[in-house]
C-alpha positions as CSV (number, residue, x, y, z in Angstrom):
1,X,-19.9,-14.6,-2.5
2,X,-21.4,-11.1,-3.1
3,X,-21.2,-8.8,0.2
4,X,-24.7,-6.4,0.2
5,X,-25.6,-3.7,2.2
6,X,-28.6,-3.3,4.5
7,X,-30.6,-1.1,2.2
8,X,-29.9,-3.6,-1.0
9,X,-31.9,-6.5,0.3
10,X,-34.2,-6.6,-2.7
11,X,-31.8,-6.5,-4.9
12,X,-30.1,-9.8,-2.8
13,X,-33.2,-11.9,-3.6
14,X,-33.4,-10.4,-7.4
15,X,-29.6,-11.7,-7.8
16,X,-30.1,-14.4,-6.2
17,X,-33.0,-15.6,-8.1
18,X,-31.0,-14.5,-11.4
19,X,-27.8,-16.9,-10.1
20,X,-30.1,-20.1,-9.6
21,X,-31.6,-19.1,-13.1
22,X,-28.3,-19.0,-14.7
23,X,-27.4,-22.3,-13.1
24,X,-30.5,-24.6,-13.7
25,X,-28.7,-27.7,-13.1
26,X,-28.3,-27.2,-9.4
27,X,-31.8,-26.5,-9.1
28,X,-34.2,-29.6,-8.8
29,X,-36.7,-29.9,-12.0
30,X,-34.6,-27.5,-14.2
31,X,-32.9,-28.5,-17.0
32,X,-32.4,-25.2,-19.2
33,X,-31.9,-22.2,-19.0
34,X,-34.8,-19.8,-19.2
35,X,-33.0,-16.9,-21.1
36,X,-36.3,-14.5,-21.5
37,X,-36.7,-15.2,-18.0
38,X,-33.2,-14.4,-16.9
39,X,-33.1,-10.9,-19.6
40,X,-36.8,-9.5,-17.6
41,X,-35.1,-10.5,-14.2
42,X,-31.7,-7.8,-15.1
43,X,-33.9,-5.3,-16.1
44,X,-35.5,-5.5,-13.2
45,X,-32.4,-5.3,-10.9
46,X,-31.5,-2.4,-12.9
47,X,-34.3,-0.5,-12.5
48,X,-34.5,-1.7,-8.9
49,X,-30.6,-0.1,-8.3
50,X,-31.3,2.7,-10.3
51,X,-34.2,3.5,-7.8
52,X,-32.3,2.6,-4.6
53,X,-29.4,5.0,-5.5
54,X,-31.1,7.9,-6.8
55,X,-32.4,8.6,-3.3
56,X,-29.8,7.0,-1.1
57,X,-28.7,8.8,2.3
58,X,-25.1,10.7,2.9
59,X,-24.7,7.8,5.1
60,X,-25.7,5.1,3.0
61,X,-23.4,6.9,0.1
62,X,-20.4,6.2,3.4
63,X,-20.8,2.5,3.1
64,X,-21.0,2.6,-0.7
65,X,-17.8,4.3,-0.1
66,X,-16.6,1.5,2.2
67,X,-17.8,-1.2,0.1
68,X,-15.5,-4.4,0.2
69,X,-15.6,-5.1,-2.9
70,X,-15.3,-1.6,-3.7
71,X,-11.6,-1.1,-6.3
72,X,-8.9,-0.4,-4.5
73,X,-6.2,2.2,-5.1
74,X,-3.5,-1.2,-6.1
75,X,-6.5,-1.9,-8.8
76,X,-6.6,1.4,-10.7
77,X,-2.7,1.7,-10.4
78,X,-2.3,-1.8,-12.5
79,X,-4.7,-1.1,-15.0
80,X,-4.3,3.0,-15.3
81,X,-0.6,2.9,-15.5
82,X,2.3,1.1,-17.3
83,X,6.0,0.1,-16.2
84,X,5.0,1.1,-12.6
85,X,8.1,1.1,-10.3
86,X,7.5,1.3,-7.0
87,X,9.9,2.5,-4.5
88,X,10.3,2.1,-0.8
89,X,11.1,3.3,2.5
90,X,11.4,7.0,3.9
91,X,14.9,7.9,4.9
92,X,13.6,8.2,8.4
93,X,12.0,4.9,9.7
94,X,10.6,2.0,8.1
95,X,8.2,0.7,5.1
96,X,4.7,1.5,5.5
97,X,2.6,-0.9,3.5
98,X,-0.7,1.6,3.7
99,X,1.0,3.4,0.4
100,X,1.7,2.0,-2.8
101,X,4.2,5.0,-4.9
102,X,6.2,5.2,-7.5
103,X,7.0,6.0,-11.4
104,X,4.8,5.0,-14.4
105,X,4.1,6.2,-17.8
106,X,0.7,7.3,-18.5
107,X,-0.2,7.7,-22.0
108,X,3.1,7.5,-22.9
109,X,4.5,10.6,-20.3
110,X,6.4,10.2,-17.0
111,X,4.0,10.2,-13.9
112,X,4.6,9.7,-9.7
113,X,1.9,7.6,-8.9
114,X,1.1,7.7,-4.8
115,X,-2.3,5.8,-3.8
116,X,-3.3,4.4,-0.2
117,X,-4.3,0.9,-0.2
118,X,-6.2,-1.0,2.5
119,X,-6.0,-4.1,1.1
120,X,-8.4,-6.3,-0.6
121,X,-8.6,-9.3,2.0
122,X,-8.2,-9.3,6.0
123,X,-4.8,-10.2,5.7
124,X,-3.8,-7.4,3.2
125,X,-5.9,-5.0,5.0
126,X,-3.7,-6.0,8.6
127,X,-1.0,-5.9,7.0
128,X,-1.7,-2.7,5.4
129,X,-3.3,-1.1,8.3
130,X,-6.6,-0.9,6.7
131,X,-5.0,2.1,4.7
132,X,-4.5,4.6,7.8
133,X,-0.7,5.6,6.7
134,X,2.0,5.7,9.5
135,X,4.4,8.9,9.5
136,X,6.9,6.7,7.2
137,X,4.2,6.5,4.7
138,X,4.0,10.5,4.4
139,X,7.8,10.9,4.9
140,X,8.1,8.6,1.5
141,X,5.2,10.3,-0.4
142,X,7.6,13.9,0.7
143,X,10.5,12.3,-0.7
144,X,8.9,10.8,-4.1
145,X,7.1,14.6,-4.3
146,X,10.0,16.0,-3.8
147,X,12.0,14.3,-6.6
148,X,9.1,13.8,-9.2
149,X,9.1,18.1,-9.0
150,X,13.0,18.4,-9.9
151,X,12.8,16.3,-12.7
152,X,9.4,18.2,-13.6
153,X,6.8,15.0,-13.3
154,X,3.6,15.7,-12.6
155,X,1.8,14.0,-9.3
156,X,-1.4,11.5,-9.2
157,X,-2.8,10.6,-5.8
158,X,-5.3,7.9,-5.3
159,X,-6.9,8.7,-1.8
160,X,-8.9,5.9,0.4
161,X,-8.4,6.0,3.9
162,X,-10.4,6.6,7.2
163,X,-8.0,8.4,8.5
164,X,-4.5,8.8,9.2
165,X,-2.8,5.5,11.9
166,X,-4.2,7.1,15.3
167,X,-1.5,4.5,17.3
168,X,0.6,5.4,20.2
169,X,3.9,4.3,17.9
170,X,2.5,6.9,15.4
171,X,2.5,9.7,17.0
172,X,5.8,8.9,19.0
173,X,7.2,8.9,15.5
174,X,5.6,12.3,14.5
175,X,2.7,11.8,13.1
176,X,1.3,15.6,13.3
177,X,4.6,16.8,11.8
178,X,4.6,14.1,9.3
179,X,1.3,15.2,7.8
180,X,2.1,19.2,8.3
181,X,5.2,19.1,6.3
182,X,3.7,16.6,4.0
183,X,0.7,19.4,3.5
184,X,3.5,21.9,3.0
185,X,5.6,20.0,0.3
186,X,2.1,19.2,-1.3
187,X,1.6,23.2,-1.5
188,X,5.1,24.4,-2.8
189,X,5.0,21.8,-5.6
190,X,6.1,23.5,-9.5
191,X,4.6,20.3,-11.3
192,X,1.1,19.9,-11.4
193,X,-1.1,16.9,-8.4
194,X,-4.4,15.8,-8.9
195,X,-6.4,13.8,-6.4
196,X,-8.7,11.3,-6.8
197,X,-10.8,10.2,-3.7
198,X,-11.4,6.9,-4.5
199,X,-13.3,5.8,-1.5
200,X,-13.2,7.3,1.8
201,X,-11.2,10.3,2.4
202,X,-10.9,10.9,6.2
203,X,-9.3,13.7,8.0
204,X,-5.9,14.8,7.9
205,X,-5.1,11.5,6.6
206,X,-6.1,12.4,3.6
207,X,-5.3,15.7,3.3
208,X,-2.2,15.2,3.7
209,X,-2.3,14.1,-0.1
210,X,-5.3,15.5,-1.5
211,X,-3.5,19.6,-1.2
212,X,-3.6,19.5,-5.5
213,X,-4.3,21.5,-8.0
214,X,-7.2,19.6,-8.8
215,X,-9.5,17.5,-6.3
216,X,-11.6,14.9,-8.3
217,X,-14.1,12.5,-6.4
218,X,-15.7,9.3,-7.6
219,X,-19.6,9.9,-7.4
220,X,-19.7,7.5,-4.3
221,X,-16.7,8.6,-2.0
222,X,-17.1,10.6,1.0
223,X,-14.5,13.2,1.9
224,X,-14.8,14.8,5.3
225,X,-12.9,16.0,8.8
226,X,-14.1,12.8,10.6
227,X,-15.8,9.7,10.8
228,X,-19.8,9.7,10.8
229,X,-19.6,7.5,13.7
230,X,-16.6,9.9,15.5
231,X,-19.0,13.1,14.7
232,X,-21.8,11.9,16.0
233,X,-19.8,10.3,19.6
234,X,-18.8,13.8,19.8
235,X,-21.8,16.3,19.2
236,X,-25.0,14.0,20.2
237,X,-23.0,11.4,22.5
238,X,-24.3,9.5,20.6
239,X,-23.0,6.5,17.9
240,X,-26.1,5.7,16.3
241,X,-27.0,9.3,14.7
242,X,-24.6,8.7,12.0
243,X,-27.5,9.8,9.6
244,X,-27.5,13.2,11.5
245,X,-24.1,13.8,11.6
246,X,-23.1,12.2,7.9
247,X,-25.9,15.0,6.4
248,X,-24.8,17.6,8.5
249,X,-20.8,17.2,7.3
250,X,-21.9,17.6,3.9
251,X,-19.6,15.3,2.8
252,X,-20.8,13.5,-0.3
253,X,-19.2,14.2,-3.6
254,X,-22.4,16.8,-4.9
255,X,-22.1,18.8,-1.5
256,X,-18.6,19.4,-1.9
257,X,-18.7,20.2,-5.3
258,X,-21.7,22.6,-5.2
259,X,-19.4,24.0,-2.0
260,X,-16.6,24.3,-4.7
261,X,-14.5,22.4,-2.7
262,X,-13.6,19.6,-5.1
263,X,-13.2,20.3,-8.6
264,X,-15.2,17.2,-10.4
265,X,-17.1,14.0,-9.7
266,X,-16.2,11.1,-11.6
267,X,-19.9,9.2,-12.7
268,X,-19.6,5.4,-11.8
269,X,-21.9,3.1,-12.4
270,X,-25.2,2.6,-10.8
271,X,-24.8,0.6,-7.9
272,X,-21.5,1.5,-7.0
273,X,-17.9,1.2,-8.6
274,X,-17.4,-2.2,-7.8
275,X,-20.5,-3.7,-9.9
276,X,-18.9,-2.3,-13.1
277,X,-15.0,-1.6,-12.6
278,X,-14.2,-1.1,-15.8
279,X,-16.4,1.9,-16.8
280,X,-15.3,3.5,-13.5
281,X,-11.3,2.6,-15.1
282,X,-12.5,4.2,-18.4
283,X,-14.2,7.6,-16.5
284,X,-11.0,7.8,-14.4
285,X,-9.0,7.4,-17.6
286,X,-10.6,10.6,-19.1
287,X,-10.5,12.5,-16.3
288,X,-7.0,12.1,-16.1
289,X,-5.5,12.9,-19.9
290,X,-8.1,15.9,-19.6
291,X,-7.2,17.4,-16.5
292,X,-3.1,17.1,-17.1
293,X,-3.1,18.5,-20.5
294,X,-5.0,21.7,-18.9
295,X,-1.6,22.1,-17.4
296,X,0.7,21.3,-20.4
297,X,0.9,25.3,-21.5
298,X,1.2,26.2,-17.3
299,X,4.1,28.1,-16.1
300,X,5.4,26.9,-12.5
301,X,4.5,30.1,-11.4
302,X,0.8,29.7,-12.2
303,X,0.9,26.3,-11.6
304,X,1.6,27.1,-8.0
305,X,-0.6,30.1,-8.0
306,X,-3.8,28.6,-9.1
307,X,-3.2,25.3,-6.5
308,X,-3.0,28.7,-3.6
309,X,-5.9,30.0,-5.0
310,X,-7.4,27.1,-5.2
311,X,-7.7,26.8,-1.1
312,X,-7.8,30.4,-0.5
313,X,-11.6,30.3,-2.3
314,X,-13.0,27.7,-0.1
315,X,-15.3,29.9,2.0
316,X,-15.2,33.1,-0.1
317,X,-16.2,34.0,-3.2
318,X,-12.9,34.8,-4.4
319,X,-9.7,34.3,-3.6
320,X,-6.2,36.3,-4.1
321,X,-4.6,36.1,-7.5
322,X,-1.4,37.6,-9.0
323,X,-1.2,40.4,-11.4
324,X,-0.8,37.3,-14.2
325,X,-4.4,36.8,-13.6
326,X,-7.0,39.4,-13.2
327,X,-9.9,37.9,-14.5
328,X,-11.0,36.2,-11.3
329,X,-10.5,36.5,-7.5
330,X,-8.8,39.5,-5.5
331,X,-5.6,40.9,-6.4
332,X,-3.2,42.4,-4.6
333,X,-3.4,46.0,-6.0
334,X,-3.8,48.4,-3.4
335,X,-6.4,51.3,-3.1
336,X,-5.7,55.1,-3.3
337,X,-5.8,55.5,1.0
338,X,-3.8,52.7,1.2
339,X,-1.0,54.0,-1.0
340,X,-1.1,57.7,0.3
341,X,-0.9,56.3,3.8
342,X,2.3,54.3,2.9
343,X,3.5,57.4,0.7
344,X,3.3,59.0,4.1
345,X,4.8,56.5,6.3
346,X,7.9,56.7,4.2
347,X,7.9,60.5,4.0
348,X,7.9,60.0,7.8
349,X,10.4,57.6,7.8
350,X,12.9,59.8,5.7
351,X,11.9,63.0,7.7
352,X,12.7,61.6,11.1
353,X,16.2,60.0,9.4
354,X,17.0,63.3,8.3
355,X,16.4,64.6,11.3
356,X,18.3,62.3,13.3
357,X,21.2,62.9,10.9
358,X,21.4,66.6,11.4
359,X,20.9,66.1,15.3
360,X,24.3,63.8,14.7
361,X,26.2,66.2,12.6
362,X,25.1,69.0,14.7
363,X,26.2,67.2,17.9
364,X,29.4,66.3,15.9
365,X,30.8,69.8,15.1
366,X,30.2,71.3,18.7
367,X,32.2,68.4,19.8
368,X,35.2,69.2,17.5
């Protein structure tokens, strides 16, 4: 059975029409199937979505990017990757379920594959914790990060979760820390990341994955510091301006690209990812071959520089750079008063230990 929501009701009755057209023999007084019938009722739900989602609200685009049926980060791993391996536990704790990581090939090169998962039924998504990762979750993605950049393998992240677990246990087991340091591995990383928000990408929890060289975003994910609901409980005391707060966030894929704060939107199709997986696979696909081999001819030095730069620009128009790139943001060459004031700072320096050598020797030779 199909989940809709509110704002596709039309297109509930079109499909539902279509399904008892497709299935005459359930339907009294029908006993073929009416194929011009059924070809005029499709375009007509396409044109219907296509009208619905042109003109859809930030937080209608949220519940797109909730969507049940929605794929999952376990559903793009399968079909993306090959001999996945996944490896557990975190040296510290436990096993969280709420990540899915390990090694695969991707077209035919070693990758470290980390995606949260929320789980596709309500017994997945309890035992996965409806994707909000526990501190052993991050303190496994540190260690797999950790060894994927000695042996020089480069990082994928599929990110889909409300937010990080905001339990009692969590935070007695470090939560805060777990994401900070996870944040801080993410940044000092040689090997190329990349990030695709699959879905919803809430808070620190994702964050704590999504620090990469490049952020990607599927045309119908959100990515934000909190929760419609949790903004608008805050600023208007109010649960029910979710609209208000969801446009005010700017958290849909175009706002945060035209705020260059991702670096690409993935199209999907119309209607959503889940009504046509497998082009969403195929975009994702491109995306990914495309964006690694921009880092094939990378040192680590510049890999690591442009991932800093990267963050430093959100905000500013530019951001700092090295002397190995000077064609874009600020680099760190200093002006002429800056440079005479440090020439004289270290004249100053050498004049008052001079000085304070003489004052010794002096003091010296009237002893003896």
């Amino acid at each position: 059975m199909k989940n809709y929501l509110n704002f596709e009701t039309e297109i509930k009755d079109l499909e539902t029409k279509l399904d008892s057209l497709k299935d005459p023999y359930n339907n009294e007084g029908i006993s073929e199937v009416n194929t011009k019938e059924i070809e005029l009722l499709e375009e007509k739900i396409n044109e219907k979505l296509k009208k619905i989602y042109s003109d859809i609200d930030p937080f209608q685009r949220t519940q797109v990017a909730r969507h049940e049926e929605r794929p999952k980060a376990k559903y793009y791993i399968e079909n993306l990757f090959e001999d996945f391996i996944s490896l557990s536990g975190d040296r510290y704790y436990g096993e969280d379920k709420s990540i899915i990581a390990g090694f695969a090939k991707f077209e035919n090169k070693s990758v470290l594959v980390i995606g949260q998962e929320k789980g596709e039924n309500l017994e997945e998504r309890l035992e996965r914790n409806f994707g909000m990762v526990r501190p052993a979750g991050y303190y496994r993605s540190i260690k797999l990060m950790e060894l994927a950049n000695k042996f020089n393998i480069p990082i994928i992240t599929f990110i889909d979760t409300p937010g990080a677990s905001p339990t009692v246990s969590s935070e007695e087991e470090g939560q805060s820390e777990a994401i900070a340091k996870c944040i801080e591995t993410c940044t000092k990383l040689k090997v190329p990341n990349i990030s695709i928000i699959i879905g919803e990408g809430g808070s620190g929890g994702a964050i704590a994955l999504a620090t990469s060289n490049k952020v990607i975003m599927l045309e119908n994910s959100v990515y934000s510091v909190i929760s419609p609901e949790g903004c608008a409980s805050i600023l208007w005391k109010d649960p029910k301006k979710t609209l208000e707060a969801a446009t005010a966030m700017k958290m849909t894929a175009k706002d945060l690209f035209n705020q260059k704060i991702i670096d690409e939107i993935i199209e999907e199709s119309t209607g959503g990812a889940h009504r046509d997986r497998e082009s969403t696979l195929k975009n994702i696909k491109i995306s990914l071959k495309k964006n690694l081999e921009n880092f094939d001819n990378l040192t680590e030095e510049e890999i690591i520089l442009q991932r800093k730069n990267k963050f430093l620009q959100i905000g500013r128009n530019t951001g700092y750079t090295s002397k190995l790139d000077k064609s874009t943001g600020l680099s760190f060459k200093k002006n002429n008063i800056n440079l005479l004031l440090e020439k004289v700072l270290n004249y100053k320096k050498i004049l008052i230990g001079s000085a304070t050598i003489i004052v010794l020797l002096v003091g010296l030779i009237y002893f003896l």
